[in-house]
C-alpha positions in Angstrom: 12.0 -1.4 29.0 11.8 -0.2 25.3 11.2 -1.8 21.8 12.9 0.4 18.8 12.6 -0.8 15.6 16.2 -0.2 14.3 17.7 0.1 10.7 20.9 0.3 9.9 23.3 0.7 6.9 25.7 -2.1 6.5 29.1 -2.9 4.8 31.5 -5.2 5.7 35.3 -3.5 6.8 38.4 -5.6 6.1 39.6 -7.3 9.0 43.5 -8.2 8.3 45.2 -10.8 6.3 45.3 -13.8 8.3 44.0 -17.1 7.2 43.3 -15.9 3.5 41.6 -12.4 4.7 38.8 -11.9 6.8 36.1 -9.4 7.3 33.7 -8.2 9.5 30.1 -6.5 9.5 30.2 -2.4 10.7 26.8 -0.5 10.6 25.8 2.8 10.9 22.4 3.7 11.9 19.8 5.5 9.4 16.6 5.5 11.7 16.0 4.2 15.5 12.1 4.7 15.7 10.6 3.5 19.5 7.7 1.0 18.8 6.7 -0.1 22.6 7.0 0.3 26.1 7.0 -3.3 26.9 10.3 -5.8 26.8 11.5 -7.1 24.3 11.3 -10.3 25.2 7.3 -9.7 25.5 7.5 -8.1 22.4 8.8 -10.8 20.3 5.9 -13.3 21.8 3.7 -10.9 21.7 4.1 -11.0 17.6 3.9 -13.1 15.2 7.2 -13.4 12.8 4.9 -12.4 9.4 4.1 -9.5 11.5 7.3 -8.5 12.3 8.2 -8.9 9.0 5.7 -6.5 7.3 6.7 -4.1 10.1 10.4 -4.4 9.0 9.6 -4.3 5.2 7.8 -1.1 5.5 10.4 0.6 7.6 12.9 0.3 5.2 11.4 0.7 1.8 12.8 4.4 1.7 16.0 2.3 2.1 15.2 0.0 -0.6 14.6 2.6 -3.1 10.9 0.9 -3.4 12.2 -2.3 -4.2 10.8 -5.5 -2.0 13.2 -6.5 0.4 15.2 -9.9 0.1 15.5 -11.1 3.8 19.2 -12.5 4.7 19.9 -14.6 8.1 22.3 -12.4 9.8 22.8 -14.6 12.8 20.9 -11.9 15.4 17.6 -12.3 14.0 17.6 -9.3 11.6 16.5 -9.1 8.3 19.2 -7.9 6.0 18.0 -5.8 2.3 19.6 -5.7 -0.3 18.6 -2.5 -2.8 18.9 -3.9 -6.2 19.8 -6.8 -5.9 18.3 -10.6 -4.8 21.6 -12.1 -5.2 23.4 -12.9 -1.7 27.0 -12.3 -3.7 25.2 -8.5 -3.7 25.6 -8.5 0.2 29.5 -7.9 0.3 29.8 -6.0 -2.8 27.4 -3.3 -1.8 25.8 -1.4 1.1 22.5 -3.2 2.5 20.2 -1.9 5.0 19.0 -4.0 7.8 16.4 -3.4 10.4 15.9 -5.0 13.2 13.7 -4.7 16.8 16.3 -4.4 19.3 15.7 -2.9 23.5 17.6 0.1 22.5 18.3 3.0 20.6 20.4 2.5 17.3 24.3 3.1 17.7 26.9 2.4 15.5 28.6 -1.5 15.5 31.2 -2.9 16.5 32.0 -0.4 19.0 35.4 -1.4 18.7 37.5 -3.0 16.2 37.7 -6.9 16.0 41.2 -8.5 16.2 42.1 -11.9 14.8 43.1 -14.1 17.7 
């Protein structure tokens, strides 16, 4: 019964050779800041998404070193940064930061390693 506004730094981890190569996203969290008491879920319709979004911005400029943010769909409704660089090549060759409002705390992802099936 907690929002946290969560950033994270993130780098994608080689996940084998099969079928060409493939990788997967790890993170490692750089600040987990509680926001509200309320849920989530209340949270988010609560909000407005340009609110939300200067909320993120702001939590992550120390991130960005100053530089705006370039938001990046990452599939879990994040918003993805990437220092430097406003190219979405930039995403895989360097580290990005990416906050999010999530009902916990920030931990580290995956919590184990992905297999190829």
């Amino acid at each position: 019964m907690a929002v946290y506004l969560n950033t994270y730094e993130t780098w994608q981890a080689y996940g084998g050779p099969e079928e060409g190569s493939w990788f997967f996203e790890c993170g490692e969290p750089v600040q987990s800041v509680f926001y509200s008491n309320e849920e989530l879920e209340d949270f988010l319709k609560r909000t407005t998404w340009e609110e939300r979004c200067e909320l993120l911005t702001r939590a992550t400029n120390a991130y960005t070193q100053g530089k705006p943010p370039t938001p990046k769909d990452t599939g879990y409704g994040g918003y993805t940064f990437m220092p430097g660089s406003d190219e979405p090549t930039g995403y895989y060759e360097d580290n990005s930061f990416n906050s999010c409002f999530e009902d916990h705390f920030a931990k580290f992802y995956p919590e184990e390693r992905p297999y190829y099936c």
